[in-house]
RODO-2510 file (C-alpha; in nm, 4 decimals, decimal comma):
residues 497
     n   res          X          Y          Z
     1     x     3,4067    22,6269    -1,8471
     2     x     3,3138    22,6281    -1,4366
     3     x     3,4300    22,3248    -1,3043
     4     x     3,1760    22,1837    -1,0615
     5     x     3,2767    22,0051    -0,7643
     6     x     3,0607    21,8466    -0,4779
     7     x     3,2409    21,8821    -0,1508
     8     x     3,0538    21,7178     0,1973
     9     x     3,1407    21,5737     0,4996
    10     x     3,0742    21,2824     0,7055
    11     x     3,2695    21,2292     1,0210
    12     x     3,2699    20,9667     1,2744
    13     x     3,5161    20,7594     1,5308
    14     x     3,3440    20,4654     1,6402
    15     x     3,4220    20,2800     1,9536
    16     x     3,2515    19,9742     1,9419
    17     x     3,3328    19,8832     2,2589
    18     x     3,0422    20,1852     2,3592
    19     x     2,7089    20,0927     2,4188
    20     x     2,6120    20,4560     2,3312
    21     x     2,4205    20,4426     1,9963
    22     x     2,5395    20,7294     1,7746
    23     x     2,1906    20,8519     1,6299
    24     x     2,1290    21,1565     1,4148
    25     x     1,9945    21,3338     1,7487
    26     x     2,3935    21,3222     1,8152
    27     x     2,4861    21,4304     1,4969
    28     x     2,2111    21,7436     1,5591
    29     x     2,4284    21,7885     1,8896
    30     x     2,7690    21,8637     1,7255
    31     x     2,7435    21,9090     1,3386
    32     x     2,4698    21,8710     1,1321
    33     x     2,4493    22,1184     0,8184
    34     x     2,2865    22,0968     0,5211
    35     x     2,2649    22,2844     0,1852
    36     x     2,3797    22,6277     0,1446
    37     x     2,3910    22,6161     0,5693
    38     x     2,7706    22,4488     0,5428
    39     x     2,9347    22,7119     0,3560
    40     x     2,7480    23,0061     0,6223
    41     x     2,8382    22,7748     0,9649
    42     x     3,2123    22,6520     0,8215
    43     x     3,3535    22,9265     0,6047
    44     x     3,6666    23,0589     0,7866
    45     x     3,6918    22,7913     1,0289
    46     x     3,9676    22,5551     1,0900
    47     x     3,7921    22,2664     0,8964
    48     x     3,8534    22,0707     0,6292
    49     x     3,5644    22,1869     0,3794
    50     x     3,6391    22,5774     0,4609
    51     x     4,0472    22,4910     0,3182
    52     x     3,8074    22,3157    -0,0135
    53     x     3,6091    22,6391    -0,0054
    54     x     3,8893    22,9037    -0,0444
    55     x     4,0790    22,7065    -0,3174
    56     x     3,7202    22,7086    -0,4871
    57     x     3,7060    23,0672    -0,4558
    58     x     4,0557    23,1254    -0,6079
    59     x     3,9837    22,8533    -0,8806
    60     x     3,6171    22,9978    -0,9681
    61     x     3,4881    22,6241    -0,9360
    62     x     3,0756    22,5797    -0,8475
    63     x     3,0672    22,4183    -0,5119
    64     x     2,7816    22,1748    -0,4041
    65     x     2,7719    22,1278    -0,0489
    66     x     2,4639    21,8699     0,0740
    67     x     2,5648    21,8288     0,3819
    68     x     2,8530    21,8250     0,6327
    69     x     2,8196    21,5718     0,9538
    70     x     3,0150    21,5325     1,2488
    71     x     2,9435    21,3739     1,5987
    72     x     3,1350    21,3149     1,9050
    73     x     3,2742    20,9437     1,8976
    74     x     3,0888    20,7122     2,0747
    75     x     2,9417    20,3506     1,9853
    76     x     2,8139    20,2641     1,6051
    77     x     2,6432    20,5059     1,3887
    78     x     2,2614    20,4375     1,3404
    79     x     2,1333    20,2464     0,9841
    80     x     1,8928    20,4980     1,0335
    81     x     2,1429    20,8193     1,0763
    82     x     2,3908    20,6274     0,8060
    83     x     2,1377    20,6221     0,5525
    84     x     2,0722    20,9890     0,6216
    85     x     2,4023    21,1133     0,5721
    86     x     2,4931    20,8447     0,2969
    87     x     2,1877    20,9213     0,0852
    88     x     2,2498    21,3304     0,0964
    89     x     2,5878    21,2397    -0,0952
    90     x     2,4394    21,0031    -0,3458
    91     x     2,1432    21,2054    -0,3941
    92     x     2,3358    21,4884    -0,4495
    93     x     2,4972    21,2828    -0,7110
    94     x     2,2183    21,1408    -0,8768
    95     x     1,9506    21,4949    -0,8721
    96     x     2,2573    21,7884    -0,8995
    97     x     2,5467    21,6711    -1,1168
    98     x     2,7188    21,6342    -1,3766
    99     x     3,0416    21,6832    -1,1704
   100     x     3,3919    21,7167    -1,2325
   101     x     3,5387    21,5969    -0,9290
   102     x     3,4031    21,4809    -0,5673
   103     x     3,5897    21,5759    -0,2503
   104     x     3,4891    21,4627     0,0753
   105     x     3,6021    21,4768     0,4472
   106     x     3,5918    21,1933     0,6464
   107     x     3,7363    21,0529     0,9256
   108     x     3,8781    20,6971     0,8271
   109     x     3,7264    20,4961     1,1881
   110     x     3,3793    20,4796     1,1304
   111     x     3,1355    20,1782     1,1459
   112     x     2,7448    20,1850     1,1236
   113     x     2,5421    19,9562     1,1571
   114     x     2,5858    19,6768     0,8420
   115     x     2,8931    19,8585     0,7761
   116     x     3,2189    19,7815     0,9173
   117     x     3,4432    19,9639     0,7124
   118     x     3,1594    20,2557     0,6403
   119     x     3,3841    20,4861     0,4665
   120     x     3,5108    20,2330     0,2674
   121     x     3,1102    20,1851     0,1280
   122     x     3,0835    20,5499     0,1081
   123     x     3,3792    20,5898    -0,1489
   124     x     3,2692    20,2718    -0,3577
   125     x     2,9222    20,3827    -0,4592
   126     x     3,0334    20,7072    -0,5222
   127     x     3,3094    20,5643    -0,7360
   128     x     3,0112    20,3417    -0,8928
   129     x     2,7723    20,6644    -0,9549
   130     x     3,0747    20,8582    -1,1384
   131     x     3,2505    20,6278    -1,3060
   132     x     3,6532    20,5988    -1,3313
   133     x     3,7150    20,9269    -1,4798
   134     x     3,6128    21,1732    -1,2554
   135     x     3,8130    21,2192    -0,9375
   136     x     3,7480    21,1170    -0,5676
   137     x     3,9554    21,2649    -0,3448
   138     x     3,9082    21,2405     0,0871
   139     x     4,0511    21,3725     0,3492
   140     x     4,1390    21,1648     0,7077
   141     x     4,2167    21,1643     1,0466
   142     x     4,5243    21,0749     1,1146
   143     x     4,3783    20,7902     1,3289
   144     x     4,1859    20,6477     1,0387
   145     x     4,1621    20,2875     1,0484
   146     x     4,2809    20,2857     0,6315
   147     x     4,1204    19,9988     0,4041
   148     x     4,1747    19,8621     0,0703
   149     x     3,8543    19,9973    -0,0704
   150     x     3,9185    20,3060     0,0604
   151     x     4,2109    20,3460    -0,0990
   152     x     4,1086    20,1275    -0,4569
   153     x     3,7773    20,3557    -0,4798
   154     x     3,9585    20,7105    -0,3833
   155     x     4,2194    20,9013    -0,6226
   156     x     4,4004    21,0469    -0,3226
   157     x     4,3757    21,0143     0,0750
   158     x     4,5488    21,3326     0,2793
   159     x     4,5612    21,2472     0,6072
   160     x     4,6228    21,5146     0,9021
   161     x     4,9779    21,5646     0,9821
   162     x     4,9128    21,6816     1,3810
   163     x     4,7955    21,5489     1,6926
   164     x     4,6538    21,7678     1,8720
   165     x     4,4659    21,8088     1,5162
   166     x     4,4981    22,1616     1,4266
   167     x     4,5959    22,1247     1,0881
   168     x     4,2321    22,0424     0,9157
   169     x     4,1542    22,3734     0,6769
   170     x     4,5267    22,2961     0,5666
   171     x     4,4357    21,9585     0,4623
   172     x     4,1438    22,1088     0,2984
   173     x     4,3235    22,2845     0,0770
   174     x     4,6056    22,0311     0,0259
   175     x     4,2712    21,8477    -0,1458
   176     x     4,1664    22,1089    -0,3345
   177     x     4,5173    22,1725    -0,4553
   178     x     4,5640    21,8611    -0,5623
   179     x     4,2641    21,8714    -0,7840
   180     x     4,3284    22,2027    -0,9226
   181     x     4,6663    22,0440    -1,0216
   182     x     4,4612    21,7723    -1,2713
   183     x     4,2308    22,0540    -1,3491
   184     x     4,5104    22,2224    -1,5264
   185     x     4,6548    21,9759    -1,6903
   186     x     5,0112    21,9311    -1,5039
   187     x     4,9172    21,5906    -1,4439
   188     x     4,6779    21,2821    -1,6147
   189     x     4,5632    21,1819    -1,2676
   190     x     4,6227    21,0520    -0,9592
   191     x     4,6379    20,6622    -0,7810
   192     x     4,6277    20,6012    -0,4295
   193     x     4,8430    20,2344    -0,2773
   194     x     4,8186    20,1192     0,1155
   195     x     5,0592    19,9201     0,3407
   196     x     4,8806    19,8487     0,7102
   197     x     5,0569    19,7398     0,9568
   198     x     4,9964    19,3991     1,1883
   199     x     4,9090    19,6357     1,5482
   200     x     4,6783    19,8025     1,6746
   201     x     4,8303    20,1147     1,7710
   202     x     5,1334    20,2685     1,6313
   203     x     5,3408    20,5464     1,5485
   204     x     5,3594    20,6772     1,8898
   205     x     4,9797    20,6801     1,8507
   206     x     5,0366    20,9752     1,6113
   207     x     5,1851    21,2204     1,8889
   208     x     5,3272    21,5219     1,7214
   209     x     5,3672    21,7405     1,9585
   210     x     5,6682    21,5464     2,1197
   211     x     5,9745    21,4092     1,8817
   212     x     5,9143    21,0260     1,8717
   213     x     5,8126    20,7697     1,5734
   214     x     5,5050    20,9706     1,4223
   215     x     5,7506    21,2916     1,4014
   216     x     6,0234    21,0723     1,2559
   217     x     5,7789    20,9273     0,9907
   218     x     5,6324    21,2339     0,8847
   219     x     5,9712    21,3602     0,7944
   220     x     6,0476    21,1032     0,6525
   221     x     5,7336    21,1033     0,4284
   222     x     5,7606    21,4945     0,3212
   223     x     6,1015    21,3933     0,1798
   224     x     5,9366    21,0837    -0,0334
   225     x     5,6717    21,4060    -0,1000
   226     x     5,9826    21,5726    -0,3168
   227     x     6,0437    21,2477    -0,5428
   228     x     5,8889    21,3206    -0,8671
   229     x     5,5469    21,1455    -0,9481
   230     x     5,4784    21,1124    -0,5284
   231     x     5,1981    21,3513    -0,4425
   232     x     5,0953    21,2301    -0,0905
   233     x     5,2661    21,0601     0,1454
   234     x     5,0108    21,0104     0,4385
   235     x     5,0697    20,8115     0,7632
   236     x     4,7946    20,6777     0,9706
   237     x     4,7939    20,6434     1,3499
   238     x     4,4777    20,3894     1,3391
   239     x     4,2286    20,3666     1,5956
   240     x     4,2376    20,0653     1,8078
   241     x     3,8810    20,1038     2,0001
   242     x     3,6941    20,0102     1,6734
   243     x     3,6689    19,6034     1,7495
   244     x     3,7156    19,5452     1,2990
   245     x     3,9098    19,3417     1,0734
   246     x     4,0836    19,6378     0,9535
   247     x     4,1604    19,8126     1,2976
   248     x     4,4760    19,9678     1,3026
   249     x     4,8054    20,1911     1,1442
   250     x     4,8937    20,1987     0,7687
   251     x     5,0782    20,4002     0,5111
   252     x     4,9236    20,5395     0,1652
   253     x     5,0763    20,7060    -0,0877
   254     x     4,8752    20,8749    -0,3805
   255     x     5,1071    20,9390    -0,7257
   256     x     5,0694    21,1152    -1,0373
   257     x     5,3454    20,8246    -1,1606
   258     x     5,6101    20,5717    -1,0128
   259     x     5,4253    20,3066    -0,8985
   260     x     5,6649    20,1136    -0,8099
   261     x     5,8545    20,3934    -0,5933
   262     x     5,5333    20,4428    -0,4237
   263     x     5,5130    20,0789    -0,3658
   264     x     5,8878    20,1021    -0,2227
   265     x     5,8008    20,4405     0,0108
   266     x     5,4840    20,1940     0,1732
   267     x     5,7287    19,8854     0,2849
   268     x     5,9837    20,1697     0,4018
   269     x     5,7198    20,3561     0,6189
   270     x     5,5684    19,9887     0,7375
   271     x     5,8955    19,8464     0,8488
   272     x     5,9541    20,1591     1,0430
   273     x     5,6007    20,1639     1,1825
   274     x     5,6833    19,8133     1,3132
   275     x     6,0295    19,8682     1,4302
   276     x     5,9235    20,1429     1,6331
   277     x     5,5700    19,9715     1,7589
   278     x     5,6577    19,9690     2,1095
   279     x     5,8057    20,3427     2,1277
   280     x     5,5945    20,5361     2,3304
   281     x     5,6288    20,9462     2,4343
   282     x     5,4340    20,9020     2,7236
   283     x     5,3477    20,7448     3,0638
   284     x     5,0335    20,7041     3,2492
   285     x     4,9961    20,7319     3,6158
   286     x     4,6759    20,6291     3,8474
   287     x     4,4305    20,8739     4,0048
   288     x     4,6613    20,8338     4,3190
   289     x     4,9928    20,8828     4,1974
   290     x     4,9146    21,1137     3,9753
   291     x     4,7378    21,3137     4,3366
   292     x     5,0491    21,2214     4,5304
   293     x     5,2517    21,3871     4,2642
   294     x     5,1168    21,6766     4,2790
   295     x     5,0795    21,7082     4,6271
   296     x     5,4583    21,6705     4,6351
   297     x     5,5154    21,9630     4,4924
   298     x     5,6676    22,2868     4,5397
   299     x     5,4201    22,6076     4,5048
   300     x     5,3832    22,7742     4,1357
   301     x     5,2094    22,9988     3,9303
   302     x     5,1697    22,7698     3,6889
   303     x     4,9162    22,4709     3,7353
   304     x     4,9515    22,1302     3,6264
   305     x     4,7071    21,9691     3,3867
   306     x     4,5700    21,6130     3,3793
   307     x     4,3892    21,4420     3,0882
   308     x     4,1474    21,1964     3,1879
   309     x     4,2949    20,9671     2,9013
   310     x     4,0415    20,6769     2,9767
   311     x     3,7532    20,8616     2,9915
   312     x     3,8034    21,0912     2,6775
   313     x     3,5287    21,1416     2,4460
   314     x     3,6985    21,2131     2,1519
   315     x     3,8020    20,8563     2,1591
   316     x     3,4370    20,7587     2,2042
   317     x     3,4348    20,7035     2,6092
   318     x     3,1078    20,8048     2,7848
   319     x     3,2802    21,1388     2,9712
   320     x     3,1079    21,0838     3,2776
   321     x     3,3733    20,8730     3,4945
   322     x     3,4050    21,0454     3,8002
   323     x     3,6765    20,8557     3,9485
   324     x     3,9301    21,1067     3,8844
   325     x     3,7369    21,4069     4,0420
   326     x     3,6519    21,2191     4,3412
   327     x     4,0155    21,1515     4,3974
   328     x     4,1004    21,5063     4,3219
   329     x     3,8569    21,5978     4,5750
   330     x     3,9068    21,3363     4,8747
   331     x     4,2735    21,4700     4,8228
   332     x     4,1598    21,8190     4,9833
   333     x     4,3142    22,0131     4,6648
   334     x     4,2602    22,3797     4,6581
   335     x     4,1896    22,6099     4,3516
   336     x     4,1453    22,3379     4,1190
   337     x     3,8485    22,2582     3,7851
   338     x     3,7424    21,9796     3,6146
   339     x     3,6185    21,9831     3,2972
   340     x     3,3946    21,7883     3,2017
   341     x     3,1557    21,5621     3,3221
   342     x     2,8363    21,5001     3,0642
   343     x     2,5625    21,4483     3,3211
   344     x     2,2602    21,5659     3,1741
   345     x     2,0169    21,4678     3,5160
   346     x     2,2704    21,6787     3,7648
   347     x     2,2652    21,9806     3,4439
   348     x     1,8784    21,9783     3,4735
   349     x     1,8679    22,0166     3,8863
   350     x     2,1769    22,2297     3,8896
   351     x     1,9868    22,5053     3,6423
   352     x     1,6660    22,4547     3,7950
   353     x     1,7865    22,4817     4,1457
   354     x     2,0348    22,7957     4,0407
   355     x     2,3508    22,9627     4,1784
   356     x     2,4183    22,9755     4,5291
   357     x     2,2264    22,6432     4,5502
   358     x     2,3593    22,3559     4,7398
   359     x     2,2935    22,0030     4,5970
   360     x     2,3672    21,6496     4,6807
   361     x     2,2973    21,3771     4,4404
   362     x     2,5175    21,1218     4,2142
   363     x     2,7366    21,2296     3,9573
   364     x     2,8327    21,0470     3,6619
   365     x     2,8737    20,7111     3,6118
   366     x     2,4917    20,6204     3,4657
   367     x     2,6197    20,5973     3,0565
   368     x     2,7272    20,2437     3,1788
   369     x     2,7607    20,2112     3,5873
   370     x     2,9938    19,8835     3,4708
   371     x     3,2669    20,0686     3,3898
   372     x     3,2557    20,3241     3,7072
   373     x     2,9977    20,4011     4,0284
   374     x     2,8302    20,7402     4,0083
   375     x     3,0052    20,9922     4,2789
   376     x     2,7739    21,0640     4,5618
   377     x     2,8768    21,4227     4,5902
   378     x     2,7754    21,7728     4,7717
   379     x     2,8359    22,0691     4,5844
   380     x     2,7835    22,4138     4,5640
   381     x     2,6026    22,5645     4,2300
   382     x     2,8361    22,8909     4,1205
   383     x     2,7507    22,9548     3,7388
   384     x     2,4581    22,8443     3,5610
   385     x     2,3832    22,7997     3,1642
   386     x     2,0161    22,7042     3,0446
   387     x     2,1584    22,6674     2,6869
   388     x     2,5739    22,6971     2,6996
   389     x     2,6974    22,7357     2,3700
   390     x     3,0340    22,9002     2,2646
   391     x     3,2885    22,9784     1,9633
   392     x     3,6036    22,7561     1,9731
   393     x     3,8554    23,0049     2,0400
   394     x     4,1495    22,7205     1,8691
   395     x     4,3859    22,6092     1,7992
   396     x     4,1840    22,3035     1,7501
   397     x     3,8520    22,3521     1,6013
   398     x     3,8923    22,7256     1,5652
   399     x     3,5599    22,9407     1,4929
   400     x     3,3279    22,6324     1,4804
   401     x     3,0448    22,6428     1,7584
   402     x     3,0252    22,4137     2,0364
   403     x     2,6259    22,3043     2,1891
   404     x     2,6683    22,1735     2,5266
   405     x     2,3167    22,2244     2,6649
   406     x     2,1807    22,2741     2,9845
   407     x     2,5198    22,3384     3,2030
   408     x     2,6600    22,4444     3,5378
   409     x     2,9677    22,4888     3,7440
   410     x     2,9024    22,2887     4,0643
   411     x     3,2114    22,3617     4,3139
   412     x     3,2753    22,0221     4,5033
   413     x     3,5450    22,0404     4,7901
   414     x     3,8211    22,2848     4,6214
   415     x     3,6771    22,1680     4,2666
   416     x     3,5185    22,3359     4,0086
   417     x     3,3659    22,1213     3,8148
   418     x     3,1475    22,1698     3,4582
   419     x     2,9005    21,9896     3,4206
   420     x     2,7940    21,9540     3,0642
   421     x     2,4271    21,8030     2,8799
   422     x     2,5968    21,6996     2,5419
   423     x     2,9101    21,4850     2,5393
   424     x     3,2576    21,6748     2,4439
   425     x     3,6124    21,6606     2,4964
   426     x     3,7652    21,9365     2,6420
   427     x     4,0211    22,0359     2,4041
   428     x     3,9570    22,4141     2,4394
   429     x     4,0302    22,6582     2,7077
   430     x     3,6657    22,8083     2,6026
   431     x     3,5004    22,4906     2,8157
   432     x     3,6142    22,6543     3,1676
   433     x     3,6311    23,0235     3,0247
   434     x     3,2876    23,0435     2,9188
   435     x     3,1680    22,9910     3,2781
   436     x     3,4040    23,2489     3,4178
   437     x     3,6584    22,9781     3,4938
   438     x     4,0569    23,1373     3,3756
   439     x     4,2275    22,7775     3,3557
   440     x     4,6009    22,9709     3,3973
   441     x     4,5230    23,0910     3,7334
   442     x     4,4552    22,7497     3,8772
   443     x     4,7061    22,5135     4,0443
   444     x     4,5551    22,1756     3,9232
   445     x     4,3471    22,1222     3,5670
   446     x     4,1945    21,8141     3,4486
   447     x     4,0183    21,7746     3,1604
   448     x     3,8760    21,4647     3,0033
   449     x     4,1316    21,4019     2,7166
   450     x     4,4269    21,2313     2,5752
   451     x     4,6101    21,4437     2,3798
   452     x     4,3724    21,7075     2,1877
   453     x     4,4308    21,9340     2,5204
   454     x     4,8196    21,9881     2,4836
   455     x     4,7300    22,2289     2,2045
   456     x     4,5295    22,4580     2,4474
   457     x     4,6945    22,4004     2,7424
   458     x     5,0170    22,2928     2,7032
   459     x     5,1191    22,6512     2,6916
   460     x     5,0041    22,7160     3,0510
   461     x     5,1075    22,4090     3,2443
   462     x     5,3719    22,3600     3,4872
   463     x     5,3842    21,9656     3,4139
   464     x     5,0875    21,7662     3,2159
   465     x     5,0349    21,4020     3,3600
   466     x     4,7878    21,1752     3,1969
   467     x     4,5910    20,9833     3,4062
   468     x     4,4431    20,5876     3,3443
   469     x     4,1330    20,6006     3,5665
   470     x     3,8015    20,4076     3,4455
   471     x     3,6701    20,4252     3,0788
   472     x     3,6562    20,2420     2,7460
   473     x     3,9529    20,4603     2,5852
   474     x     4,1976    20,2604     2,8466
   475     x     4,5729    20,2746     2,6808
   476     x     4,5874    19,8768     2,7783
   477     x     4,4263    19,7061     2,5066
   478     x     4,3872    19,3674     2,7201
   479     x     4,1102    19,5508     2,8809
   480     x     3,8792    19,5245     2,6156
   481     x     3,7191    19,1712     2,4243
   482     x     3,8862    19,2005     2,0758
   483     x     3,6737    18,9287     1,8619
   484     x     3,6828    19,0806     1,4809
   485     x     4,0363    19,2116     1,4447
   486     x     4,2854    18,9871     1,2091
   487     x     4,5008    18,7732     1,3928
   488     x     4,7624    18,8027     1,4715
   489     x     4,8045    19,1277     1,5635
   490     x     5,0221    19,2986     1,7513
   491     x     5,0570    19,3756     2,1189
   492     x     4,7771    19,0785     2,1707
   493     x     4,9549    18,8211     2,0537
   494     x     5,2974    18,9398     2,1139
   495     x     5,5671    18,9183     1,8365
   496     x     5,6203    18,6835     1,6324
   497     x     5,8305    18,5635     1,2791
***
């Protein structure tokens, strides 16, 4: 008999420090699919549900995909765009089943509105609308902020093993593997157990791409993966811009049997995760040193990349500080781009006023002027986009289509800068290619990021520096008024017994 399986996705890391409402208008500006629509837009992309999709195809199982949601981080989802996205699932549920399983993608840090641990509500009605026997499986970032009811209400949690993420139609059809292993019979079922940690950060912050703690616990977790009865061994960065009780790094394991070996795995991976709490694979300089540095240096064919770290919108900051481009360009650099600053007032006059145009007005800075001044800056129009859109070309993200909006290339001093509508981070070589920008034949690259970039453009740089300028994704968590995290909690009130 067809199994059938209802497969969706909700996605969201919330910042709560942002004052940026995330609304279903920003859902509509990233990823917002519905119906038959998520299997046409995300079949044969690097996403989670198209890894579900080709294990489904292999299996013969009937897929039901309401709806698949995903918006660029920011401040707390909208009751109003929560109930939307929530309700699609449970109706879905309540108006299409009976179903034999229910596998869903989420991200593990979101909060809406009423809803601190959001995912966590998600996974318990849907555990309440199916009953025990039917399995729940989700996938997660790996900076998911992890709860108990999470974990009580899900069979099995597979959390990303990369950062840069590139490893999300993988996990996809870890999932769906999983479930085709219960479908079979090899095993009864599967139970999912958390450890979290007392920090807010940890694990190197998940880093992967360097050897450092998260590298060291991920091998150490494949080799608890090989212990019969241990399915999933998943380790969880957290994210520390989501002001919640439950903010922060954990460790779940999902078995088929052994619960107490699973129980044993969790205290290993914790005590390491503490132990190794203040490891770090990288430094952070100021706009100025960071300049000075590279002024320093000798000539290359290579350039050297920056990521705007504090002012990255994948960790929900506004993307429009532009302290570090007005330091790039008081420095009197040459040959250099900066991508990107979401400015949707300079977009508008840019387009209107076309290329060639010359234009003076404020950049940036008008999300939250608190957190940086607009730059009052003169710049040259070269490359104009009434409606830039693009394919991401990967590894990150690969084949799924990016909306920017109303966008232009505005060439400030010896900067090119894109200047974007919509909110992204610039992960993707396609964000200066698509305006006729070829990143690799610069000498100086920044792009508002922390870490997502190194996948892109780690290849082509002669040295990446990432840079602490102004924004709410600072790496110095005494910047920001913690009020709902459990205390104590590590680095804000130090160590202790």
């Amino acid at each position: 008999m067809t199994k059938r399986v209802l497969t969706a996705q909700i996605k969201h890391e919330t910042n709560t420090f942002s004052i940026l409402p995330t609304t279903l208008d920003s859902y509509r500006a990233r990823v917002l699919y519905e119906g038959d629509e998520v299997k046409e837009r995300l079949k044969g992309t690097n996403n989670e549900l198209a890894g579900v999709m080709d294990v489904a195809a292999e299996k013969g199982w009937e897929l039901v995909t309401p709806i698949a949601g995903d918006a660029t981080p920011s401040g707390k989802v909208s009751s109003e765009a929560w109930e939307y996205l929530a309700s699609a699932v449970f109706n879905a549920l309540k108006n299409d089943g009976p179903f034999d399983a229910v596998l869903i993608s989420l991200h593990g840090a979101m909060v809406a509105e009423g809803h601190d641990d959001a995912e966590g509500a998600l996974l318990s009605q849907v555990r309440a609308m199916v009953g025990p026997a039917v399995p729940v499986m989700a996938t997660l970032d790996l900076h998911a902020n992890v709860t108990v009811k999470m974990a009580e209400s899900a069979n099995a949690l597979i959390t990303y093993r990369t950062y840069p993420h590139i490893d999300m139609a993988e996990r996809g059809r870890q999932v769906a593997e999983l479930l085709a292993r219960q479908f079979a019979g090899e095993v009864d079922g599967y139970e999912t157990l958390i450890g979290r940690l007392d920090q807010l950060d940890g694990f190197d912050h998940g880093r992967t791409t360097q050897e450092g703690p998260m590298s060291e616990a991920l091998r150490k977790a494949r080799a608890y993966e090989e212990d019969d009865g241990i399915e999933v061994v998943s380790v969880n960065a957290g994210f520390s811009f989501a002001d919640v009780h439950d903010a922060g790094p954990s460790v779940t394991v999902t078995f088929s049997d052994d619960r107490e070996h699973a129980r044993s795995i969790i205290a290993d991976l914790v005590a390491f995760g503490w132990e190794t709490k203040e490891q770090s694979t990288v430094k952070h300089f100021s706009p100025e040193d960071a300049m000075a540095h590279v002024r320093a240096a000798e000539a290359s064919d290579k350039p050297f990349v920056f990521g705007d770290f504090s002012d990255n919108p994948g960790g929900g900051s506004y993307g429009d500080s532009p302290l570090l481009l007005k330091t790039m360009v008081e420095s009197g650099i040459e040959n250099a781009a900066f991508a990107v600053i979401s400015d949707p007032a300079v977009a508008a006059v840019a387009v209107q006023a076309g290329e060639g145009a010359e234009i003076s007005m404020p950049l940036g800075g008008k999300f939250d002027p608190s957190v940086t001044p607009p730059f009052e800056m003169t710049g040259t129009v070269t490359k104009v986009d009434a409606d830039a859109r693009f394919i991401f070309e990967g590894p990150m993200m690969k084949g799924v289509e990016a909306v920017l909006g109303p966008s232009a290339v505005i060439k400030i001093g010896g900067v090119e800068t894109v200047v974007i509508t919509n909110r992204f981070q610039a992960y993707d070589r396609m964000f200066f290619v698509h305006f006729g920008i070829i990143p690799e034949k610069k000498s100086l690259v920044a792009v508002k990021s922390a870490h997502h970039f190194r996948a892109a453009y780690g290849p082509m740089a002669r040295e990446i520096m990432l840079v602490d300028a102004a924004g709410i994704t600072s790496p110095d968590p005494n910047k920001f008024p913690y009020q709902n995290v459990r205390r104590p909690i590590w680095p804000l009130d130090g160590e202790w017994d």
